[in-house]
TIPAGU-790783 format. One record per residue (C-alpha): residue number from 0; residue in three letters; x, y, z. Coordinates in Angstrom, 2 decimals, always signed. Layout:
<recs>
<rec lolum="NUM" seke="Ala" east="X" north="Y" up="Z"/>
...
</recs>
This chain:
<recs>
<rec lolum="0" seke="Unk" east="-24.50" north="+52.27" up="-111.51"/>
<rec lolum="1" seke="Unk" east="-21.47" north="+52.10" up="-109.32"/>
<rec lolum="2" seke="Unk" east="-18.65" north="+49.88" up="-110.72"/>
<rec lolum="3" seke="Unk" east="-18.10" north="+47.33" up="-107.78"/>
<rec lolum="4" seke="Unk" east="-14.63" north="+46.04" up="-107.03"/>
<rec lolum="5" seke="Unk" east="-13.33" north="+42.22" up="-105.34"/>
<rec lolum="6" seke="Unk" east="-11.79" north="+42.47" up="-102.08"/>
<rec lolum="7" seke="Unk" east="-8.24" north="+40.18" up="-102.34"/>
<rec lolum="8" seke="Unk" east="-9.32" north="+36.44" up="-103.42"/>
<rec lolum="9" seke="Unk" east="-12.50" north="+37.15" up="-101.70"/>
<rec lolum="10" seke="Unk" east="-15.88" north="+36.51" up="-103.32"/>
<rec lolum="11" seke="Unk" east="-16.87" north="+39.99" up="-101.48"/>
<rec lolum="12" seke="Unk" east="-17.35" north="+42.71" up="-104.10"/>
<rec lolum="13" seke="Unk" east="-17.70" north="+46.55" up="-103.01"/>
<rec lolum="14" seke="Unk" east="-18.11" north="+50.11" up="-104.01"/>
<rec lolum="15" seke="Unk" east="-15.06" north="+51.94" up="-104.40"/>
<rec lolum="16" seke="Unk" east="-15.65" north="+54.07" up="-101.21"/>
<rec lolum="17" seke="Unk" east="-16.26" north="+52.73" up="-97.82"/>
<rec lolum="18" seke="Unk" east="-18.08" north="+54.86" up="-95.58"/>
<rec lolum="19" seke="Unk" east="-16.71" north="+55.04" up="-91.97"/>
<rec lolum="20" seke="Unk" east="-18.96" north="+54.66" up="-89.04"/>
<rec lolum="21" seke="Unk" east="-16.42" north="+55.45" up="-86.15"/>
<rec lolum="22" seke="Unk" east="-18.72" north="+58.94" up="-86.06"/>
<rec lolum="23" seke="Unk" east="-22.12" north="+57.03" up="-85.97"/>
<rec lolum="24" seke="Unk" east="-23.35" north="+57.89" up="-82.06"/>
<rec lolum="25" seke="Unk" east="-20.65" north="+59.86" up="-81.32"/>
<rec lolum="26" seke="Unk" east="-20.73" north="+63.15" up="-83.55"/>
<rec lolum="27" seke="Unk" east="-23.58" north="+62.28" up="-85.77"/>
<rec lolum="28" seke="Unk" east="-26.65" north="+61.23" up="-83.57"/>
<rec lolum="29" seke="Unk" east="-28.75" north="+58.07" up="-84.50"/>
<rec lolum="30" seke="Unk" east="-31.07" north="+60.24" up="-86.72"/>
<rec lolum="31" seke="Unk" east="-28.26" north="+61.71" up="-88.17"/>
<rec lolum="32" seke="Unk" east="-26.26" north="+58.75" up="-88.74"/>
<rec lolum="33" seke="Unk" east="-29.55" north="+56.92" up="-90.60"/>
<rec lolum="34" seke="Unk" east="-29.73" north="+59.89" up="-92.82"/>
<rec lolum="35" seke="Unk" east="-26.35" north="+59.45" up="-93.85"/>
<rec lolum="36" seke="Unk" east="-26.37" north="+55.79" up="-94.41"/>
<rec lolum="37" seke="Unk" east="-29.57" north="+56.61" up="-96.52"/>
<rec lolum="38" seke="Unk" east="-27.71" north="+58.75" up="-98.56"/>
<rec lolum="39" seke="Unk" east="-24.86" north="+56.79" up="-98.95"/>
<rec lolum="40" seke="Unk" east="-27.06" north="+53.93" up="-100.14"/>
<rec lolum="41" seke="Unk" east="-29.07" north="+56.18" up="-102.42"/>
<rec lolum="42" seke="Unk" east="-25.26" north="+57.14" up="-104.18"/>
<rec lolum="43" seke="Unk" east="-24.08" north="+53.39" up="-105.10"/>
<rec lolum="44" seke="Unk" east="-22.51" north="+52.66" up="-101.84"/>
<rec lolum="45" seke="Unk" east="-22.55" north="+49.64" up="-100.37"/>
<rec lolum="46" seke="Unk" east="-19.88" north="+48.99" up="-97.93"/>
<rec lolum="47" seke="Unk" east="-19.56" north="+49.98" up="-94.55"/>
<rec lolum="48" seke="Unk" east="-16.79" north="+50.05" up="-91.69"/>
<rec lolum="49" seke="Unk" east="-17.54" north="+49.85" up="-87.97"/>
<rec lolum="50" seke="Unk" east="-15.50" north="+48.33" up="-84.73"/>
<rec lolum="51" seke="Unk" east="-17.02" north="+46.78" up="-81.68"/>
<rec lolum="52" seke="Unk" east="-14.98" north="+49.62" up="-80.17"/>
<rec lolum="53" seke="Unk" east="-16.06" north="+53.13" up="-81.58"/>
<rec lolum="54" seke="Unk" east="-15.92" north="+55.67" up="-79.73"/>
<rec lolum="55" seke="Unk" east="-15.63" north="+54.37" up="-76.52"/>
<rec lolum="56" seke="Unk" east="-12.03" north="+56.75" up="-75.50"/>
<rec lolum="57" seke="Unk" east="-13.90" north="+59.52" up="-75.87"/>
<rec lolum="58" seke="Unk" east="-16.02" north="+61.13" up="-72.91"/>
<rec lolum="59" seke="Unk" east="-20.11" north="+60.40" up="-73.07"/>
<rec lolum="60" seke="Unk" east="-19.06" north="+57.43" up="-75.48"/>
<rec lolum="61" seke="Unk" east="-19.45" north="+53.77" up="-75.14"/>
<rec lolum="62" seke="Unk" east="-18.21" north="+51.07" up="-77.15"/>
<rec lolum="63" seke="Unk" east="-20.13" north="+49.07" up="-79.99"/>
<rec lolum="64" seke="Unk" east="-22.47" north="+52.07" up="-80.66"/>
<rec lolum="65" seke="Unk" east="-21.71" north="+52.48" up="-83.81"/>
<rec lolum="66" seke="Unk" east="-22.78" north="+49.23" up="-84.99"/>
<rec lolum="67" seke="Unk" east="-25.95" north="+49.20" up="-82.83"/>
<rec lolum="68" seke="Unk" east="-26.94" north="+52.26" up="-84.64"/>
<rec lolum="69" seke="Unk" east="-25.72" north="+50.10" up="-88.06"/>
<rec lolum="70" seke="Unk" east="-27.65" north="+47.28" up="-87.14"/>
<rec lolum="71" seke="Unk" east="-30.59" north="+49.36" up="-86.00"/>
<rec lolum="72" seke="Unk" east="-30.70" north="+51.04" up="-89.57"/>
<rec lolum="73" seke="Unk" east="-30.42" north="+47.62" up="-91.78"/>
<rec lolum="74" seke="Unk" east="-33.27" north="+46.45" up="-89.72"/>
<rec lolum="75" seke="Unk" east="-35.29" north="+49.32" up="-90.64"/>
<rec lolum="76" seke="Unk" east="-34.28" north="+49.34" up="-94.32"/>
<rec lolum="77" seke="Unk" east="-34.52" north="+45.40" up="-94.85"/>
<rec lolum="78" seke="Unk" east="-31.40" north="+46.08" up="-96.68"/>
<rec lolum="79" seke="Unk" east="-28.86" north="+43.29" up="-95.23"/>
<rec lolum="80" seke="Unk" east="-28.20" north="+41.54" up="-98.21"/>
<rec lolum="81" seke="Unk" east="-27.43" north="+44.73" up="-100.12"/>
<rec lolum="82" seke="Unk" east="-24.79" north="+46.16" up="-97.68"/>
<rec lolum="83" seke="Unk" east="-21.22" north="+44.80" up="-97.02"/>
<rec lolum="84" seke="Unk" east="-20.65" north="+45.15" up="-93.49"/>
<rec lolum="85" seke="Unk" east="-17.19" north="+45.18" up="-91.96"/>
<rec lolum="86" seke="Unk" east="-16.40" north="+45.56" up="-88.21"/>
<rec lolum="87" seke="Unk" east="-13.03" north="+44.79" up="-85.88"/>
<rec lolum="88" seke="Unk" east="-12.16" north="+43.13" up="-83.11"/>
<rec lolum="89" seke="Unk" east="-9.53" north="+43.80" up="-80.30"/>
<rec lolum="90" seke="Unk" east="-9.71" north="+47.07" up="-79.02"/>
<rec lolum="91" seke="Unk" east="-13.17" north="+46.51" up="-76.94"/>
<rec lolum="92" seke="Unk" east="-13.00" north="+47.50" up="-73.01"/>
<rec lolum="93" seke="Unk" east="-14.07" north="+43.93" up="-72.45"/>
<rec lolum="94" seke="Unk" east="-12.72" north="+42.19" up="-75.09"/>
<rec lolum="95" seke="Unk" east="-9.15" north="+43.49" up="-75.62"/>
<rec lolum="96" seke="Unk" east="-6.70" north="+41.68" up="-77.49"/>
<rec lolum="97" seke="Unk" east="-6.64" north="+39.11" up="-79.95"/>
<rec lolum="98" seke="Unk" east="-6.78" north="+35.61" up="-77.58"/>
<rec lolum="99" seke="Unk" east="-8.61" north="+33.15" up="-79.66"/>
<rec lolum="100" seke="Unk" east="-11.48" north="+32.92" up="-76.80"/>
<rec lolum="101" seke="Unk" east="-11.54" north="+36.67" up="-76.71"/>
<rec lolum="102" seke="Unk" east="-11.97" north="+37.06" up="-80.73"/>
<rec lolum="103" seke="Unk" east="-14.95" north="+34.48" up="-80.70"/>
<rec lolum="104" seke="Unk" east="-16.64" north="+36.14" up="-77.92"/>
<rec lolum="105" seke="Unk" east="-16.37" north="+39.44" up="-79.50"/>
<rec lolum="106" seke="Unk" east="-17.19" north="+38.10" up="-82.71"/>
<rec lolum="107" seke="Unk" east="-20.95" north="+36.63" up="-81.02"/>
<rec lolum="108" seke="Unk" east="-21.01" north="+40.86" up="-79.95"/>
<rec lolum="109" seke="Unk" east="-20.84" north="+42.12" up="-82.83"/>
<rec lolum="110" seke="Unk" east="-22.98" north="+39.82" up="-84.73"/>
<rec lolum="111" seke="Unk" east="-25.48" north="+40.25" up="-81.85"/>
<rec lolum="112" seke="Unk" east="-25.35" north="+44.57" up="-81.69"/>
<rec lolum="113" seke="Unk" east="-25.61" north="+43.96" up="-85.39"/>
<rec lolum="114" seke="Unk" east="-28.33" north="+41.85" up="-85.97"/>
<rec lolum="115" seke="Unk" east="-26.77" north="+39.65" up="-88.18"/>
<rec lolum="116" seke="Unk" east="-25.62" north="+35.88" up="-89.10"/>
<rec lolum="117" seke="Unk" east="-22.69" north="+36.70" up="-90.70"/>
<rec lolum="118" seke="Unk" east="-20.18" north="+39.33" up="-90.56"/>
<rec lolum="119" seke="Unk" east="-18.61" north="+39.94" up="-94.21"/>
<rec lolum="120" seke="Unk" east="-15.26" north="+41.26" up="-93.17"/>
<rec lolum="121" seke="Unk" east="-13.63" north="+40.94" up="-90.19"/>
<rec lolum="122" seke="Unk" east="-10.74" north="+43.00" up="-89.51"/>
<rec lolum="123" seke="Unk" east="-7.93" north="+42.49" up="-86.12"/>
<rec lolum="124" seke="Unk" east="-8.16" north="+46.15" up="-84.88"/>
<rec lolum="125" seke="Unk" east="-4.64" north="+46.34" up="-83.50"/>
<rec lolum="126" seke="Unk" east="-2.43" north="+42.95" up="-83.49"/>
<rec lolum="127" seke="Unk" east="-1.58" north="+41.89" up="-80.22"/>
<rec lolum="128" seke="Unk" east="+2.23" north="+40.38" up="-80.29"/>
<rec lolum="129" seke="Unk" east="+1.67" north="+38.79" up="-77.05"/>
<rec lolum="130" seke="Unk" east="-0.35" north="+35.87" up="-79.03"/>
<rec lolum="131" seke="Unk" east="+1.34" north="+34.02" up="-82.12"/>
<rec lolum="132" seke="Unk" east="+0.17" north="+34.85" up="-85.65"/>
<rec lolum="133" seke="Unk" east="-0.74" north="+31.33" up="-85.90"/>
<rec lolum="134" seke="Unk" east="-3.14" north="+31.69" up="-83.13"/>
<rec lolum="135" seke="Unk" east="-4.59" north="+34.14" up="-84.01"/>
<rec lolum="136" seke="Unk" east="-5.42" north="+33.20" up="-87.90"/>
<rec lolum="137" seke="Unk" east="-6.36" north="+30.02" up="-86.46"/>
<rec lolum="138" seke="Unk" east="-9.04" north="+31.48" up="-84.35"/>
<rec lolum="139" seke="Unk" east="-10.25" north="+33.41" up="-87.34"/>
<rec lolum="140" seke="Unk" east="-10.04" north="+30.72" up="-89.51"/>
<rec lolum="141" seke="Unk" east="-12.56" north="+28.99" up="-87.17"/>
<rec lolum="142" seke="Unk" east="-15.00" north="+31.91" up="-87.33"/>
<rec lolum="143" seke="Unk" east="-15.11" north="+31.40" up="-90.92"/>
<rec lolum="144" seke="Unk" east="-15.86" north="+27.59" up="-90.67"/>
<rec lolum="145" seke="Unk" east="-18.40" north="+28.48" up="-88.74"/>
<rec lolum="146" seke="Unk" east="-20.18" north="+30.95" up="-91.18"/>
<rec lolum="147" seke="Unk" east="-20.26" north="+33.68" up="-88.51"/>
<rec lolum="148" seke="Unk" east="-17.54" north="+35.55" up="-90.55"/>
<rec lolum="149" seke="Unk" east="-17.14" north="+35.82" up="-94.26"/>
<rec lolum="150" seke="Unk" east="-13.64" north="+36.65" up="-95.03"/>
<rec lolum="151" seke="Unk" east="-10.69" north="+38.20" up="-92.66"/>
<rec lolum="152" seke="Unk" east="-8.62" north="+41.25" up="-93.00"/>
<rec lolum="153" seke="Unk" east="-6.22" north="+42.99" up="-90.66"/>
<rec lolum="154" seke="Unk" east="-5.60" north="+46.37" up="-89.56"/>
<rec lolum="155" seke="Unk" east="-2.41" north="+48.55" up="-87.22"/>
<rec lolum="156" seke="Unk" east="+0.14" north="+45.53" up="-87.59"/>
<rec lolum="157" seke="Unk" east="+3.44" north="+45.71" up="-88.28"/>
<rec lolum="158" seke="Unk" east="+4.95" north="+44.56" up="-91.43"/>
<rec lolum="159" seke="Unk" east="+6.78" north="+41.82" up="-90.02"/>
<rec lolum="160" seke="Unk" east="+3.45" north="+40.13" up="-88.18"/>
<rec lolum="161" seke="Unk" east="+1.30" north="+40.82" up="-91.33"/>
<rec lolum="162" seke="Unk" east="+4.17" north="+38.79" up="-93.83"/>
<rec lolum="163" seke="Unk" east="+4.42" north="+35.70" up="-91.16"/>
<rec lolum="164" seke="Unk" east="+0.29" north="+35.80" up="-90.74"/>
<rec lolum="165" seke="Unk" east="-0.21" north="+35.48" up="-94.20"/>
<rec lolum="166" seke="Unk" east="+2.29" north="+32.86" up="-95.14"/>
<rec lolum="167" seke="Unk" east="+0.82" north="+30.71" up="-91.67"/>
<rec lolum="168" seke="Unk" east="-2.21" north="+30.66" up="-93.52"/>
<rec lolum="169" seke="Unk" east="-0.89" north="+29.71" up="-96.71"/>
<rec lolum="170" seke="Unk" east="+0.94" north="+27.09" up="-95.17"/>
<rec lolum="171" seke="Unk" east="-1.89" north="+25.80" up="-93.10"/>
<rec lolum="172" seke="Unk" east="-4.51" north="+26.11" up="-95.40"/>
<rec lolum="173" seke="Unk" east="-6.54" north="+28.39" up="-93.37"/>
<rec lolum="174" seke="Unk" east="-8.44" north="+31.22" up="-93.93"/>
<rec lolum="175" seke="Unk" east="-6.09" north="+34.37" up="-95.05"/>
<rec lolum="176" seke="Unk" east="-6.36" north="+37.76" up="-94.58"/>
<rec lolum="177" seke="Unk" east="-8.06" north="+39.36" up="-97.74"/>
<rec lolum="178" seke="Unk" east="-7.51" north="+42.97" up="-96.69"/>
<rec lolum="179" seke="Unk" east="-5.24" north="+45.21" up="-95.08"/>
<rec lolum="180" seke="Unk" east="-6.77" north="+48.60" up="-93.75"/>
<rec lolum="181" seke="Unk" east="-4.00" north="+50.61" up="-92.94"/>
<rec lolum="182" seke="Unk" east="-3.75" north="+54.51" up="-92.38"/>
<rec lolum="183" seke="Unk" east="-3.07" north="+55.90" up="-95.65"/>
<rec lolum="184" seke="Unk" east="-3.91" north="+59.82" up="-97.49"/>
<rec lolum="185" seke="Unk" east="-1.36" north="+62.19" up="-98.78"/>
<rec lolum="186" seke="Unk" east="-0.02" north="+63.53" up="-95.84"/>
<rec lolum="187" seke="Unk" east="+0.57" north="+59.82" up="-94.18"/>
<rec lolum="188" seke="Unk" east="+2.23" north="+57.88" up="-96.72"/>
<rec lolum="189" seke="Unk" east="+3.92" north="+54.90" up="-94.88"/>
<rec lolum="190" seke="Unk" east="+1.87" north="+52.63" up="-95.81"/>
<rec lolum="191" seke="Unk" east="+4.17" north="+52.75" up="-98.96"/>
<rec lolum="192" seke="Unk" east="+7.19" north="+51.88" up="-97.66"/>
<rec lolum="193" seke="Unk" east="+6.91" north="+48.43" up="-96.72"/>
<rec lolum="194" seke="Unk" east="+3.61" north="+46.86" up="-95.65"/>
<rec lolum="195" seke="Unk" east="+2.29" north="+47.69" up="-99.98"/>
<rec lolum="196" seke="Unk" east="+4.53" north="+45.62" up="-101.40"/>
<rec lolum="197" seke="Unk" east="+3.56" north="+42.55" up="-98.83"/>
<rec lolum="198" seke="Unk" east="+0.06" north="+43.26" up="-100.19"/>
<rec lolum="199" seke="Unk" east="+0.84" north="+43.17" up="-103.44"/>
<rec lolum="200" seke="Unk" east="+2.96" north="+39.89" up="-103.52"/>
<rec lolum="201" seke="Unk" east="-0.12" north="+38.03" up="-101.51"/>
<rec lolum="202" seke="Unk" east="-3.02" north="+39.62" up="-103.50"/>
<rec lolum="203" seke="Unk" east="-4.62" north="+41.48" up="-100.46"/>
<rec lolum="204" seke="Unk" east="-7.07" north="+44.89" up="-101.05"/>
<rec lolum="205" seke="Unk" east="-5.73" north="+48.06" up="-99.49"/>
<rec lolum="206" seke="Unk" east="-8.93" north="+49.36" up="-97.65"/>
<rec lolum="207" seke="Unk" east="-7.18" north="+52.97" up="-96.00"/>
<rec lolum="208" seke="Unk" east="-8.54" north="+54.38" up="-92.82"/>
<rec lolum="209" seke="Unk" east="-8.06" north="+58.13" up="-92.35"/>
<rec lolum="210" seke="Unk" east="-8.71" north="+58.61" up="-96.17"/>
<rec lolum="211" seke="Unk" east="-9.01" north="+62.34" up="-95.48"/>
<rec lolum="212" seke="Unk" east="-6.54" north="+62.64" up="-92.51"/>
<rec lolum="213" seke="Unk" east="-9.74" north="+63.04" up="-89.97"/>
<rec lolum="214" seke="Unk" east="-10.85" north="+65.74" up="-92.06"/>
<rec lolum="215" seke="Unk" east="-7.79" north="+67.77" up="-92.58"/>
<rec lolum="216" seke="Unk" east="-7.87" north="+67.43" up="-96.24"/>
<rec lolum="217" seke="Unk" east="-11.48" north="+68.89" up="-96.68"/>
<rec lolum="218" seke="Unk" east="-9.42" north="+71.99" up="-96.33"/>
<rec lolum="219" seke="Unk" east="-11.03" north="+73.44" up="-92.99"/>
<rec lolum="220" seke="Unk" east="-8.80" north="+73.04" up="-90.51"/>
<rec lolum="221" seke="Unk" east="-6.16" north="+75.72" up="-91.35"/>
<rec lolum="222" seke="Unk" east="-3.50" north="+77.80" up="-89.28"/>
<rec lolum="223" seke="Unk" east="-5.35" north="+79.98" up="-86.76"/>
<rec lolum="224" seke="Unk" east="-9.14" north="+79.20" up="-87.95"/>
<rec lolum="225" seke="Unk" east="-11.08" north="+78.09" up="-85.21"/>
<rec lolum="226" seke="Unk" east="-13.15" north="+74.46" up="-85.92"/>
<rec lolum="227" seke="Unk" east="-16.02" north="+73.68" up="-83.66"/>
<rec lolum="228" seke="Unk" east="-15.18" north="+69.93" up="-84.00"/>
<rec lolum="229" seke="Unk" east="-13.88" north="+67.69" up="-82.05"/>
<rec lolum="230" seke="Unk" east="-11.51" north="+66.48" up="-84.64"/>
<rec lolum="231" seke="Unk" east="-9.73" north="+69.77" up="-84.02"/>
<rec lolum="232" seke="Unk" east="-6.91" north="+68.46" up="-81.48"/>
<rec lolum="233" seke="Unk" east="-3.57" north="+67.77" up="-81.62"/>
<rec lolum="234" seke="Unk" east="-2.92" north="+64.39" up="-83.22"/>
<rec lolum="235" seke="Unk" east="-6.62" north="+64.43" up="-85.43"/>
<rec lolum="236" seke="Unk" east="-7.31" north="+66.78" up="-87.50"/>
<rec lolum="237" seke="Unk" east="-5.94" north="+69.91" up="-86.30"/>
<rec lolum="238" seke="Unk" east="-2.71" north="+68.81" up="-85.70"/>
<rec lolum="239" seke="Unk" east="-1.97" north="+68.27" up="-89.95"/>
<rec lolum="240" seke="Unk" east="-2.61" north="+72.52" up="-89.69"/>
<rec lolum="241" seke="Unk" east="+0.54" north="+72.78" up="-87.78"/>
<rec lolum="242" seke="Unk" east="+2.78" north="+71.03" up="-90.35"/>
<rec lolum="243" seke="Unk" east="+4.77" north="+72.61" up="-93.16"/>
<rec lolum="244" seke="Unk" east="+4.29" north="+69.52" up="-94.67"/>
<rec lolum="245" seke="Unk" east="+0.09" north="+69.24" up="-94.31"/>
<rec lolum="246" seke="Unk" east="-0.06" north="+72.80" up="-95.46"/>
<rec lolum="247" seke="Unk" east="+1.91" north="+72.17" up="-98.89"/>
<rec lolum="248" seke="Unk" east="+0.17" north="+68.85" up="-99.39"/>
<rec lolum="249" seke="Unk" east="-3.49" north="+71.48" up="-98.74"/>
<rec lolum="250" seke="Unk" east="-1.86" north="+74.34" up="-101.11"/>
<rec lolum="251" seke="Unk" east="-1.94" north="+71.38" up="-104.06"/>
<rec lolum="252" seke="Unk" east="-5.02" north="+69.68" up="-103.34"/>
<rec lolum="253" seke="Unk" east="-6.58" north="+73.19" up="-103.17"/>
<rec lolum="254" seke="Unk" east="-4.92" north="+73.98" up="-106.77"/>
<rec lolum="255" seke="Unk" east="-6.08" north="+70.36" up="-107.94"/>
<rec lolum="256" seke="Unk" east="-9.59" north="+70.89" up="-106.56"/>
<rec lolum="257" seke="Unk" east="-9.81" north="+74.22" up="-108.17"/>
<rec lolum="258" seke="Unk" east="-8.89" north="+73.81" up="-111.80"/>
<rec lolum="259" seke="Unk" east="-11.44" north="+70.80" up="-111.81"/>
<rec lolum="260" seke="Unk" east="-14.03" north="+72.24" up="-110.75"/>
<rec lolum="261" seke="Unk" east="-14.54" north="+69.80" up="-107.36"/>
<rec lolum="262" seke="Unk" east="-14.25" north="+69.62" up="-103.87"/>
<rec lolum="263" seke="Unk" east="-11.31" north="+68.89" up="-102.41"/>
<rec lolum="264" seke="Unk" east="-12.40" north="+66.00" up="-100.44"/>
<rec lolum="265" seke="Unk" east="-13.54" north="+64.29" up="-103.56"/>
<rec lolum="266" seke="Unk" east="-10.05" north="+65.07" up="-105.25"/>
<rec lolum="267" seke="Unk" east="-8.26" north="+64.04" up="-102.15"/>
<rec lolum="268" seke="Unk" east="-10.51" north="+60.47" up="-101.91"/>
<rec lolum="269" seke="Unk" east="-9.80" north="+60.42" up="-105.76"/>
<rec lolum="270" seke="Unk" east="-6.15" north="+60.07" up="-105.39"/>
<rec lolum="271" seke="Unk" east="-6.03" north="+57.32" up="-102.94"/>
<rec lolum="272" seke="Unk" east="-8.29" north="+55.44" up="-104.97"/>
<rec lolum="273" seke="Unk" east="-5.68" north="+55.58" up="-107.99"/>
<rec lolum="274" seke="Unk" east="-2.93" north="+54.41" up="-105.71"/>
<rec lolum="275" seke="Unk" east="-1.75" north="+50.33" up="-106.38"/>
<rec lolum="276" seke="Unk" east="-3.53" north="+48.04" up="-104.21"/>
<rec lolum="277" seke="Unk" east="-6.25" north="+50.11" up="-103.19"/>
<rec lolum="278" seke="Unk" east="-9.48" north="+48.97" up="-103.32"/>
<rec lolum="279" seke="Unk" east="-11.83" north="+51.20" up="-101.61"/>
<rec lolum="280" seke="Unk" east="-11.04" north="+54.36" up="-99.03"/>
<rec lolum="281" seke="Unk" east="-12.65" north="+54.72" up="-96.05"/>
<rec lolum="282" seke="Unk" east="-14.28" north="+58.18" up="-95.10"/>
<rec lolum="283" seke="Unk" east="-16.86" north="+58.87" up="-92.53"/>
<rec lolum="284" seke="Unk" east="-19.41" north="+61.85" up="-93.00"/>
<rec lolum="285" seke="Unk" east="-20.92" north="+63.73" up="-89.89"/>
<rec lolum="286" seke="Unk" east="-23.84" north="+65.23" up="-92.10"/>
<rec lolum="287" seke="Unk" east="-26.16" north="+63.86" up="-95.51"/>
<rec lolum="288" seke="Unk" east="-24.66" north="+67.74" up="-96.84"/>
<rec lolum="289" seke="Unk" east="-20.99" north="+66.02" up="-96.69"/>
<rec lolum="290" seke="Unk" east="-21.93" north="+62.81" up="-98.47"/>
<rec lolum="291" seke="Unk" east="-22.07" north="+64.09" up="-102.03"/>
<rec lolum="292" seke="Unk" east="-18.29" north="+65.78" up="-102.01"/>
<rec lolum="293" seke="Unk" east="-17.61" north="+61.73" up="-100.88"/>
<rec lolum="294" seke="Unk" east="-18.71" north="+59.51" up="-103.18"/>
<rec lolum="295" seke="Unk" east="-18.16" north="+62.05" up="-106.12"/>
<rec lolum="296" seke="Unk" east="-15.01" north="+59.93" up="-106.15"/>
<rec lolum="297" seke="Unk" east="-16.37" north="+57.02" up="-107.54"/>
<rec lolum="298" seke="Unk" east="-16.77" north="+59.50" up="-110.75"/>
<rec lolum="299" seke="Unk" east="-13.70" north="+60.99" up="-111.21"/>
<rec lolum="300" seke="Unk" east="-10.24" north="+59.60" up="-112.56"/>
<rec lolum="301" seke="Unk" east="-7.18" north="+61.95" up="-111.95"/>
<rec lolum="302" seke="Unk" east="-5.29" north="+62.86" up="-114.67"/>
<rec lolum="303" seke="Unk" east="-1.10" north="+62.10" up="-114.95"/>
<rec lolum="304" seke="Unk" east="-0.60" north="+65.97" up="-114.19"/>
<rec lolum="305" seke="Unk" east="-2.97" north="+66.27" up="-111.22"/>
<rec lolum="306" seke="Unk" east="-1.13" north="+63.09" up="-109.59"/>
<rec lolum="307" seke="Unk" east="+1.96" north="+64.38" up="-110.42"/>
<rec lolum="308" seke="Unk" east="+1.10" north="+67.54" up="-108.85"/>
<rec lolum="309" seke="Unk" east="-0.29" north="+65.89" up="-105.86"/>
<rec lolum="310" seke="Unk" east="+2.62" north="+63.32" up="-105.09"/>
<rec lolum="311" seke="Unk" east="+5.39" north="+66.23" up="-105.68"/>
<rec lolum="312" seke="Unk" east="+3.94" north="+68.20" up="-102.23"/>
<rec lolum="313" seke="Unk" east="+2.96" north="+65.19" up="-100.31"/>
<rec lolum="314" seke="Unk" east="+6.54" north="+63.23" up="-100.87"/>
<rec lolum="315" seke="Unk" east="+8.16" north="+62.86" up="-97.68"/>
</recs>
């Protein structure tokens, strides 16, 4: 039985790894993408992250497919009241930005492609400075009334706009954000630096994106080895193989991985889960053969050494 954790002052309790579904529709099909939400399941898991936006910026890709397929597969599994669903809003073609009428029409999207009442977490995808922080909690705060949204979080905002939405709502009385989701793994540690100690002082759940740097730190993307992936490109995946820096964090978490006897996505996942104010990483899995190295996390507790070893090469 998988230990589940509270998200902030939420009454929302999860499994201590999220699984990503920015790949369902885009490199895992809709068969695919079942069979790994089936496994997932079958591990413990319950929580799972989509946007009303995945993957439309990539060619052959349109956005909210990911959580049709989601949707599609809690219908078939009559499993809605057993899975934690989290999507984003923002970053749709049609419904950019964060205008209160824009975020409750894209809210009645989502819960429509879904096929649900209510959605349990409801991040802002990217903040939008054009519309004040009190706006914006406002609108969400109304979604919430509503019971069309559970609790809020936010996500790609800068530390300034995350401090003043979170003291509006205090202030206010409205709803407040309960999670951050912020890109965080060991070779992208800024998350550190300023926005984790706003999260600590208001009680919110770190819930990291990029948990495995878009699969850099499975170890296959390496200096001159070809990937047939499209995370291979400058800026995903392949682009930590060009780094001094990604390759010492790799040389460690290889070493790590090694002496333990696991994976190196597992040891990788395991870290960030040790780190203050996380709550639950987020990693997405193409394939049911690359769920097990995932939520092998949820076993395994790092030892003072093996951080110590880790956080030496991935210090910046």
């Amino acid at each position: 039985m998988v230990a589940l954790r509270t998200l902030g002052s939420s009454d929302v309790a999860v499994s201590p790894l999220c699984l990503g579904g920015n790949v369902f529709g885009w490199t895992a099909d809709e068969r695919a993408s079942f069979a790994v939400l089936d496994a997932y399941a079958e591990a413990g898991g319950n929580f799972v992250d989509t946007a009303d936006s995945y993957m439309y910026h990539f060619p052959g890709n349109e956005a909210g497919q990911s959580e049709r397929i989601i949707g599609k597969w809690l219908a078939s599994r009559g499993n809605r009241d057993d899975v934690v669903v989290a999507t984003k809003v923002g970053d749709n073609p049609r419904f950019k930005g964060l205008a209160p009428a824009n975020v409750k029409a894209a809210a009645e999207e989502s819960l429509r492609r879904l096929g649900i009442e209510r959605i349990d977490l409801y991040y802002t995808h990217f903040d939008d400075e054009s519309v004040p922080v009190g706006d914006v909690v406002a609108a969400l705060d109304e979604l919430v009334k509503e019971g069309k949204v559970r609790a809020i979080g936010t996500s790609n905002i800068s530390p300034e706009r995350l401090a003043a939405s979170l003291e509006f709502a205090d202030r206010e009385g409205l709803a407040k954000y309960v999670a951050l989701q912020p890109k965080y793994n060991l070779v992208s540690r800024e998350y550190e630096s300023e926005r984790r100690g706003i999260v600590e002082q208001h009680g919110l759940a770190c819930v990291p994106y990029f948990g495995l740097a878009s699969g850099f730190l499975t170890g296959k993307y390496r200096p001159g080895q070809q990937v047939d992936n499209i995370r291979n490109l400058p800026g995903l995946a392949g682009g930590y193989a060009d780094s001094e820096h990604g390759m010492k964090v790799l040389a460690a978490l290889e070493e790590v991985a090694k002496a333990r006897g696991a994976e190196m996505p597992t040891v990788a996942l395991a870290w960030l889960a040790q780190q203050p104010t996380v709550v639950a990483p987020i990693a997405s899995a193409r394939t049911v053969e690359q769920v097990p190295a995932l939520v092998a996390m949820h076993d395994v507790e790092l030892s003072d050494e093996e951080l110590r070893i880790l956080d030496a090469a991935s210090a910046q």
